[in-house]
C-alpha positions as CSV (number, residue, x, y, z in Angstrom):
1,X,-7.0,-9.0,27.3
2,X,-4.5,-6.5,25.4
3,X,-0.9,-6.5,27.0
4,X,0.3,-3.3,28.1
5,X,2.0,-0.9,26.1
6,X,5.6,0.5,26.3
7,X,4.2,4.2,26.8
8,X,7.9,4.7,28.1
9,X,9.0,4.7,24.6
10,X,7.2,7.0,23.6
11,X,8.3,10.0,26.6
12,X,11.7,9.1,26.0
13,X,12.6,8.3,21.9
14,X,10.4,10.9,20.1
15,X,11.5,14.1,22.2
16,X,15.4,12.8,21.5
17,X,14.9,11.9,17.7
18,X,12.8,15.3,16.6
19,X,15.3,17.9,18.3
20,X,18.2,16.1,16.4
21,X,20.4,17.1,13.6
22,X,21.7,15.1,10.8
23,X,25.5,15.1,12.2
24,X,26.0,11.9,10.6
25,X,26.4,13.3,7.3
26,X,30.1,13.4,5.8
27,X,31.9,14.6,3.3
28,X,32.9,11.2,1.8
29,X,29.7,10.8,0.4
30,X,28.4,8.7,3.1
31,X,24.8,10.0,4.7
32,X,22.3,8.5,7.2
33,X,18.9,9.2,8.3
34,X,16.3,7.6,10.0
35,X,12.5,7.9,11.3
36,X,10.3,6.5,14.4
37,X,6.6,6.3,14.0
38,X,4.2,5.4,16.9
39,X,0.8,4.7,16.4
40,X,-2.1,3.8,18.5
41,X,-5.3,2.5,16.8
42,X,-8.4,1.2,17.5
43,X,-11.4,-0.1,15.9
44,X,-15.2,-0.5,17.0
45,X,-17.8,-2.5,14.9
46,X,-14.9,-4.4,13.5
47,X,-16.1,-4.8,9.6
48,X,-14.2,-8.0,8.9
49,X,-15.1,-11.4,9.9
50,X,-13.3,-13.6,12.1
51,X,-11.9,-11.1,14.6
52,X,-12.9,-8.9,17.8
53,X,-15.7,-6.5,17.9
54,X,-13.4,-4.1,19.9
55,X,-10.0,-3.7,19.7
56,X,-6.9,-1.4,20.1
57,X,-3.0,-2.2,19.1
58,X,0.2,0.2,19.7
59,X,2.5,-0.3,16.8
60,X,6.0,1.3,16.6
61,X,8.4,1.5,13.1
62,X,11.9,2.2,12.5
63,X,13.7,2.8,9.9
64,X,17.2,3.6,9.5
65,X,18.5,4.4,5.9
66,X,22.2,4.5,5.4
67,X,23.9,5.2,1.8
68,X,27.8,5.8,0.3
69,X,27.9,7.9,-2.8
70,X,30.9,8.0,-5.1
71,X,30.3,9.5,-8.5
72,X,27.8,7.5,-9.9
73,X,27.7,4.7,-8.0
74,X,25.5,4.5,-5.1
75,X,25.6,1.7,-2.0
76,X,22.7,1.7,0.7
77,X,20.9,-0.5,3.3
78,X,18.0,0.3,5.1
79,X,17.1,-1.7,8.1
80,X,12.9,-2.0,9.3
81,X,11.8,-3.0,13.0
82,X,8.0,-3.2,12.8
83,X,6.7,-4.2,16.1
84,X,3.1,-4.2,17.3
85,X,1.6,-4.3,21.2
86,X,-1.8,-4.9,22.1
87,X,-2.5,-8.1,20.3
88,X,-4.4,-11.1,21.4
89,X,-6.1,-14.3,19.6
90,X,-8.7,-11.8,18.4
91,X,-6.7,-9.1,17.0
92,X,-6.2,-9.1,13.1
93,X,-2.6,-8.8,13.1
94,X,0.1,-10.4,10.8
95,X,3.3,-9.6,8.8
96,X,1.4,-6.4,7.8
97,X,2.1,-5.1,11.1
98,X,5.1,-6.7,13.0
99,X,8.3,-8.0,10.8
100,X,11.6,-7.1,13.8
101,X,15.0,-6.1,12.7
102,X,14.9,-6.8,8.7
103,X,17.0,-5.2,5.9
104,X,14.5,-4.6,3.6
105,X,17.3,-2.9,1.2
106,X,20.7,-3.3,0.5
107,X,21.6,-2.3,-2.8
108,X,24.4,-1.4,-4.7
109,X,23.4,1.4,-7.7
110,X,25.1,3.8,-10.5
111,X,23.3,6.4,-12.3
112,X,25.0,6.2,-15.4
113,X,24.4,10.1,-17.5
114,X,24.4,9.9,-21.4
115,X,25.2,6.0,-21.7
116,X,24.4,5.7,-26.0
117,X,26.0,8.9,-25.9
118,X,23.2,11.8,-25.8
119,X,20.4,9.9,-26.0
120,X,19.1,9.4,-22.1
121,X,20.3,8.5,-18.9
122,X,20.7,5.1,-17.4
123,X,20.5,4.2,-13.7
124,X,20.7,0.5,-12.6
125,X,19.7,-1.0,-9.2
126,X,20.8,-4.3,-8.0
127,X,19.6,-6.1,-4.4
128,X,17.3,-5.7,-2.3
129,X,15.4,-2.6,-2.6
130,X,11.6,-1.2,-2.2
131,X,10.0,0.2,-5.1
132,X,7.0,2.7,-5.9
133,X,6.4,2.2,-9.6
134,X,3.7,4.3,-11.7
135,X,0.5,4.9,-9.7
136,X,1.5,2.1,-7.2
137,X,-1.4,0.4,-7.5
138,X,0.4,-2.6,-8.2
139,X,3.8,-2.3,-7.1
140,X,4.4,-0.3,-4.1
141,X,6.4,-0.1,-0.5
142,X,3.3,0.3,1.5
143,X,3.5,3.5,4.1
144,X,0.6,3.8,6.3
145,X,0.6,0.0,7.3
146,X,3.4,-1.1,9.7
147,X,6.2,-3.1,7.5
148,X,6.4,-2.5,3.9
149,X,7.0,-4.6,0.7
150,X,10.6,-5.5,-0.2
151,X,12.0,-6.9,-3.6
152,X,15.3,-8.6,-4.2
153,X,16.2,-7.9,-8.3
154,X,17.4,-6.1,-10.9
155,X,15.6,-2.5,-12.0
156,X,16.5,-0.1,-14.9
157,X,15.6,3.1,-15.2
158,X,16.2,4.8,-18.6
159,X,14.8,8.3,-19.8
160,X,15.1,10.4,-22.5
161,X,15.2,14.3,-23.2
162,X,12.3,14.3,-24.5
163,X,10.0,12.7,-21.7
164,X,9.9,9.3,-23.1
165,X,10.7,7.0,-19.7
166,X,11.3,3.5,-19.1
167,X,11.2,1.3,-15.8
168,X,11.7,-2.2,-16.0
169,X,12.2,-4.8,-13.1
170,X,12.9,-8.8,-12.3
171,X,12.4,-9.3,-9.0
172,X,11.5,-12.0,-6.1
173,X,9.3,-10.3,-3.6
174,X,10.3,-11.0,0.1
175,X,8.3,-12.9,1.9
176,X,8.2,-11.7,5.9
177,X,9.8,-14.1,8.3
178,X,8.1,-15.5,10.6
179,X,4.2,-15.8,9.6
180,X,3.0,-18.4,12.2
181,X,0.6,-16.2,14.7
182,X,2.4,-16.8,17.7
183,X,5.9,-16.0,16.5
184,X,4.1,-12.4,15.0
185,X,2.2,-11.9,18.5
186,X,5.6,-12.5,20.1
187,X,7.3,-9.9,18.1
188,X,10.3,-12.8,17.0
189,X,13.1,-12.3,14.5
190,X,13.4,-13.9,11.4
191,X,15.3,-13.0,8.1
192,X,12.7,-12.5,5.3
193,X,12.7,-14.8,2.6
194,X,12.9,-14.9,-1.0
195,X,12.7,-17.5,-4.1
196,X,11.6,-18.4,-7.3
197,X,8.7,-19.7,-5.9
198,X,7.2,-16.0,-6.3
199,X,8.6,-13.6,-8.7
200,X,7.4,-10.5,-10.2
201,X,8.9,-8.9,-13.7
202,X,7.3,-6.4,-16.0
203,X,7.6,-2.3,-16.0
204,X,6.1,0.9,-17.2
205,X,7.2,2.9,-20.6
206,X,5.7,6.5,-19.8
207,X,5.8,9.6,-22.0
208,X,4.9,13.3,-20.4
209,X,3.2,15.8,-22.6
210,X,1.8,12.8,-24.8
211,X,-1.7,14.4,-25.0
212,X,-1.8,17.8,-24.5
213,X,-0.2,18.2,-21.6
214,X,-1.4,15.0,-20.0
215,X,1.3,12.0,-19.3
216,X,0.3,8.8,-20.5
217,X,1.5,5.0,-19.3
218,X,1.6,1.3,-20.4
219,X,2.2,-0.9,-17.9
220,X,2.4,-4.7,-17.8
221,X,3.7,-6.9,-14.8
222,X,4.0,-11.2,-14.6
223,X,3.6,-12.6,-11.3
224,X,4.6,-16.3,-11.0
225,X,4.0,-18.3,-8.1
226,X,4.1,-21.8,-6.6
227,X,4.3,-23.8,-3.7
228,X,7.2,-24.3,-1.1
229,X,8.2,-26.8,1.8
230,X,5.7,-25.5,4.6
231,X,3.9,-23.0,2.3
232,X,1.2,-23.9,0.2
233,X,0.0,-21.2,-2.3
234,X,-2.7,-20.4,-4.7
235,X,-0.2,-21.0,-7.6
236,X,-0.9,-17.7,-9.3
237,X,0.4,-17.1,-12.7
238,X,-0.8,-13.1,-13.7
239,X,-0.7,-11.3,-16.4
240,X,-1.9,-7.5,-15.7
241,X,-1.4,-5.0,-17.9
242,X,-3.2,-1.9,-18.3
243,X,-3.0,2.3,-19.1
244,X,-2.6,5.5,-17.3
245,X,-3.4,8.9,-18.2
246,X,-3.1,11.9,-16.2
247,X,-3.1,15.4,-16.0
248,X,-1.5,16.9,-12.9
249,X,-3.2,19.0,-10.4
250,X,-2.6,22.9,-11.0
251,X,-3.7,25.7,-9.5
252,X,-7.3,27.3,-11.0
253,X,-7.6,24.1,-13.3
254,X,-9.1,20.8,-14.1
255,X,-7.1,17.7,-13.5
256,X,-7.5,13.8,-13.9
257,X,-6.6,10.9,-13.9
258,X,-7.9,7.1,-15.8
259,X,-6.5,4.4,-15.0
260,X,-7.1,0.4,-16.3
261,X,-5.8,-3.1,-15.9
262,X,-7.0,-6.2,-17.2
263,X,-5.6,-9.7,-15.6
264,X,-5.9,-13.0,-17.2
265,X,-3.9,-16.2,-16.4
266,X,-5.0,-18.9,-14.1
267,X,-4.7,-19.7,-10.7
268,X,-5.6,-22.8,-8.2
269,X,-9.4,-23.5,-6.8
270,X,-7.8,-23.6,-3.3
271,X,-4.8,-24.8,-1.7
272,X,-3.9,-28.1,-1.9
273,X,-1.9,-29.8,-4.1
274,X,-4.7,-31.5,-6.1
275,X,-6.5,-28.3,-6.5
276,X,-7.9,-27.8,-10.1
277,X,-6.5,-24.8,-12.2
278,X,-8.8,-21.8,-13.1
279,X,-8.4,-19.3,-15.6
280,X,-8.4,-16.1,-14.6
281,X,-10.5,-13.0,-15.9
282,X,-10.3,-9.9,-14.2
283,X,-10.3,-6.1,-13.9
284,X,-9.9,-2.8,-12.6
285,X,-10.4,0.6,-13.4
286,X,-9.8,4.0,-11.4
287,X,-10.9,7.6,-12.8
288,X,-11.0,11.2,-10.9
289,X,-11.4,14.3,-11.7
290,X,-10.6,17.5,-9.9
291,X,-10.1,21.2,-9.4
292,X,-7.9,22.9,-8.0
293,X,-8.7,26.3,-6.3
294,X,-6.9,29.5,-6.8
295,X,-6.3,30.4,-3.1
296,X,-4.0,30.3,0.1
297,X,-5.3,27.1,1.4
298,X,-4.3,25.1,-1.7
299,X,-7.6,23.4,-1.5
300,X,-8.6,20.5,-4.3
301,X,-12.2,18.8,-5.0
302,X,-12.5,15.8,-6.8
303,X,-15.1,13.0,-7.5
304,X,-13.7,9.3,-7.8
305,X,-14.5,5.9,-9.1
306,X,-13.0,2.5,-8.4
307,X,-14.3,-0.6,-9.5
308,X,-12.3,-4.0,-9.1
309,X,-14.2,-7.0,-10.7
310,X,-15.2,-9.8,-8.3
311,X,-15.5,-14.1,-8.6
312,X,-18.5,-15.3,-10.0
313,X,-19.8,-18.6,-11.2
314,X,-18.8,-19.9,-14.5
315,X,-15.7,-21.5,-13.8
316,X,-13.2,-18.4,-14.7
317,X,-11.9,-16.8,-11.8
318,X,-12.5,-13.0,-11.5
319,X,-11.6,-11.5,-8.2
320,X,-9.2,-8.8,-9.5
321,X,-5.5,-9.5,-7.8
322,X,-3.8,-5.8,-6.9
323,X,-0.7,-7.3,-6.2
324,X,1.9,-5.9,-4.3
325,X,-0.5,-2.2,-4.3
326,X,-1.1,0.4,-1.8
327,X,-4.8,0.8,-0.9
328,X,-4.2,4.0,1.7
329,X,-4.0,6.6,-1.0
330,X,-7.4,5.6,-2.8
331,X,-9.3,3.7,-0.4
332,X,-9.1,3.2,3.3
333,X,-6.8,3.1,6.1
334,X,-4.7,-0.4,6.5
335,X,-4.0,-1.7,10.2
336,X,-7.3,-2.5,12.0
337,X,-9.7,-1.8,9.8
338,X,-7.8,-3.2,6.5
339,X,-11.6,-4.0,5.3
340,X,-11.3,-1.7,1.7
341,X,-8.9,-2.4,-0.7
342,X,-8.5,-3.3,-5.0
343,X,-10.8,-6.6,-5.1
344,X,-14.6,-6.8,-5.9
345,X,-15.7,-3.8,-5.0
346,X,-17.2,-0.6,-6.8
347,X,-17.5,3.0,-5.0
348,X,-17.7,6.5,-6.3
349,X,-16.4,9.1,-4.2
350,X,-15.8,12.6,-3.2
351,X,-12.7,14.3,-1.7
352,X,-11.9,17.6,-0.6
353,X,-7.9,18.1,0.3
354,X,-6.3,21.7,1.6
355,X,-2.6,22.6,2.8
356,X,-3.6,26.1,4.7
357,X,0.4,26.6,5.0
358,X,3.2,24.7,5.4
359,X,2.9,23.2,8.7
360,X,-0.6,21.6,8.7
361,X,-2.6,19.2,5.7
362,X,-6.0,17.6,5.7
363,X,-8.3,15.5,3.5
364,X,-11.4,14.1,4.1
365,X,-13.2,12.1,1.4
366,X,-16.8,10.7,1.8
367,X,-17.8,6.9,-0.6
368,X,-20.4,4.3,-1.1
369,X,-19.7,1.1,-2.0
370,X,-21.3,-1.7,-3.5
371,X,-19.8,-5.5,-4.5
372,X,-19.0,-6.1,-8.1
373,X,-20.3,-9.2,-7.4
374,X,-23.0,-10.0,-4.5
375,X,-21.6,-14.0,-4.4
376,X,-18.1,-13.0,-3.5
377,X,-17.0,-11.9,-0.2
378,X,-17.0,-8.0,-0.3
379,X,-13.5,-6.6,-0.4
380,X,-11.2,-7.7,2.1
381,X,-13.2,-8.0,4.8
382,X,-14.2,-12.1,4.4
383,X,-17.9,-11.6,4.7
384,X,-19.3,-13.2,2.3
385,X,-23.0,-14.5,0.8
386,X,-22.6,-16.9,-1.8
387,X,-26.5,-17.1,-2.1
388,X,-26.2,-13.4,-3.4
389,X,-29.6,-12.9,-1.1
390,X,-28.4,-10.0,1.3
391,X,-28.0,-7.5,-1.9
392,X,-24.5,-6.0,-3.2
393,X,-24.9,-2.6,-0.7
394,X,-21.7,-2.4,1.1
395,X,-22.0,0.8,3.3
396,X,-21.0,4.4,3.6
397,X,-17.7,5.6,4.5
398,X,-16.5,8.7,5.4
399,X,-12.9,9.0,6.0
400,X,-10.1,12.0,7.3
401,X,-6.6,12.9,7.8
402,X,-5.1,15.7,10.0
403,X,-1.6,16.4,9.8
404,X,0.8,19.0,11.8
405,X,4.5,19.8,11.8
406,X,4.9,20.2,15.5
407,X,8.8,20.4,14.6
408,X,9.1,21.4,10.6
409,X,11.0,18.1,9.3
410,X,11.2,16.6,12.5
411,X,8.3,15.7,14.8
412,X,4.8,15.0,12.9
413,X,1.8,14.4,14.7
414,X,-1.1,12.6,12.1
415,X,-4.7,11.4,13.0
416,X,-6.7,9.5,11.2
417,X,-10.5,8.9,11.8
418,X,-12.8,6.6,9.6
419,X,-16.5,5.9,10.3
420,X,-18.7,3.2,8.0
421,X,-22.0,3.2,7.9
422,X,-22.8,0.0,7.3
423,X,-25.4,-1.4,4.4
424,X,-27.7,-4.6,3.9
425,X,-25.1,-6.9,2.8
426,X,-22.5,-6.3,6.0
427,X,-25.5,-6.6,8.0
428,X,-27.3,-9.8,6.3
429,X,-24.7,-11.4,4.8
430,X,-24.6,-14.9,7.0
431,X,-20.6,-13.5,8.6
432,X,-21.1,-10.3,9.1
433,X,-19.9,-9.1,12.1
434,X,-22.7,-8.0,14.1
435,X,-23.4,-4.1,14.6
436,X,-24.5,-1.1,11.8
437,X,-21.5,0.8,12.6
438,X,-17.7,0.6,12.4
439,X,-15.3,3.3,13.5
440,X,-11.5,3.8,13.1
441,X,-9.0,5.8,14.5
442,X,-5.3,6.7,15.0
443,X,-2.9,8.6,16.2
444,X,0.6,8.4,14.9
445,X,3.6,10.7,15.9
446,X,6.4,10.2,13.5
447,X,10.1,11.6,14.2
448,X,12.5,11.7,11.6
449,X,16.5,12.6,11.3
């Protein structure tokens, strides 16, 4: 059985938060803000395999962002309480939904103008800090789920007048405190952990207006990982690197965007400590193209492809590793359903997306999906046929958003809805979660100040 939920919370915080004014600002240079998100999900035909058929969860998120400016120099701290309700032995939950009372930033900064005298600006962060990087596809502080990803490091930014750009970063990811099931259920406090057991460096050098005017990107990024007391690990040692090009959306005009990584290292069969290395060869590729309409609702139309390789036989692995990536932007919703993300799958799409005015947004996008390879397990959902007999047809999905300024830049009421039509392989495949459908939906209510 689910435990109950604090509906209390929800009568009493929002109203307060989205009627309030930012009175904590001051002239020193010192400003603070904040947000509280409540969401209540649930999922039917649960896609993944392992977990209950049926299930609902009440998460809650806050985050409270304070920061001192003095000329260039910038000091902040940001403190996240993820905390999720609901959840029994059945419900998929983890550190991707609960991680109570962390600083997830604290930082010290300095934007530094003209620094080899007119020939760019410099701006230096040192700490703990989150970071969206690029298309953040592979480094990213993950909104729609519950917690996001930290990074304790060094970035530099450095651009130059003439739309060359340059982000680089060293960093050791945090690891959420506690893991173990029972302390998550139980909503305990830990501090969040970071080593050089797992470390992440690389960047992006970016120039706008490099073709036509399309912006173009090289990225590359290193992760290094290995085994601690009490945590064994796949030992990953990655090497992605890859391209971006894009042209903007604009009104009464074609846009796109290609995107490509290729990942090669090696990695561990499994994890124990004997496990034999594997080299890794893997890939992933996005591409869009859309159109923007010329009228009041802002409306855009786009087709989509993603394909993310998959492991195969051979002895090389290929199941392409996103990282530290978002998935909500380009694939699925996380929390429940968490079933679509970066890893062997492939799926052409279409999306239509509108902003009528300035108060309400909506998207609704519809794809099928296949594996990249019919003997791994399909995506993240854990079903897997390594037989490849029950085919490499994934399913249907057809996905939307609703959004609403009840209070403009205040109260926000979002719902999300996600229906899959399941195909032969999450049907056949000797895991699969029993059932032909899966459905998905939440409703959040964020209040910010």
């Amino acid at each position: 059985m689910n435990r109950p939920i604090p509906l209390l919370t929800v009568g009493v915080v929002l109203p307060a938060l989205a009627w309030a004014t930012p009175s904590f600002a001051q002239q020193d240079g010192f400003t603070l803000n904040g947000s509280v998100r409540l969401r209540f999900e649930e999922i039917e035909g649960q896609p993944r395999a392992g977990f209950d058929r049926k299930d609902s969860l009440f998460n809650m998120r806050t985050q409270l962002l304070g920061e001192y400016r003095s000329g260039p120099v910038r000091i902040g701290a940001e403190l996240f309480d993820s905390r999720a309700y609901g959840a029994d032995p059945g419900t998929p939950i983890s550190t991707n939904e609960v991680n109570a009372l962390e600083l997830v930033q604290a930082y010290v900064a300095a934007d530094i103008a003209e620094p080899f005298g007119k020939a760019g600006k410099l701006g230096l962060t040192l700490g703990r800090m989150t970071l969206n990087l690029g298309s953040r596809r592979l480094v990213a502080a993950d909104d729609y789920r519950n917690t996001t990803n930290g990074y304790t490091g060094l970035r530099v930014d450095f651009t130059k007048p003439n739309g060359l750009g340059l982000v680089a970063i060293y960093t050791l990811p945090q690891m959420r405190r506690p893991d173990d099931p029972d302390d998550v259920r139980n909503r305990r406090v830990a501090i969040d952990h970071e080593s050089f057991d797992l470390v992440l460096w690389g960047g992006i050098l970016g120039k706008s207006k490099a073709i036509g005017s399309a912006m173009a990107e090289l990225t590359f990024f290193h992760l290094g990982e290995r085994d601690a007391p009490g945590r064994p690990t796949r030992d990953r040692s990655l090497d992605t690197f890859g391209g971006r090009i894009m042209r903007e959306p604009r009104s009464g005009r074609l846009d796109y965007e290609v995107e490509a990584f290729y990942q090669t290292g090696s990695i561990s069969a499994s994890l124990a400590a004997t496990a034999p290395r594997q080299p890794v060869s893997a890939s992933f590729v996005h591409a869009d193209v859309g159109y923007s309409f010329p009228a009041a609702w802002k409306s855009r139309l786009s087709v989509e492809f993603d394909r993310a390789s998959g492991d195969r036989a051979g002895g090389r692995f290929g199941r392409f590793d996103t990282l530290f990536g978002m998935r909500r932007a380009d694939l699925a919703p996380a929390g429940l359903y968490n079933a679509v993300a970066r890893a062997n799958i492939v799926t052409p799409g279409i999306r239509l997306e509108a902003t009528p005015d300035k108060r309400w947004d909506w998207f609704a996008v519809y794809r099928a999906m296949w594996l990249a390879s019919r003997t791994d397990a399909f995506s993240t959902t854990a079903v897997r046929d390594s037989s490849g007999r029950s085919g490499s047809f994934a399913g249907h999905q057809l996905e939307g958003r609703l959004r609403y300024w009840i209070v403009p830049a205040r109260l926000r009421f979002e719902f999300d809805g996600l229906l899959l039509a399941k195909g032969r392989f999450l049907t056949d495949a000797p895991n699969a979660p029993a059932g032909k459908w899966a459905r998905y939906t939440s409703f959040n209510v964020t209040a910010s100040f």
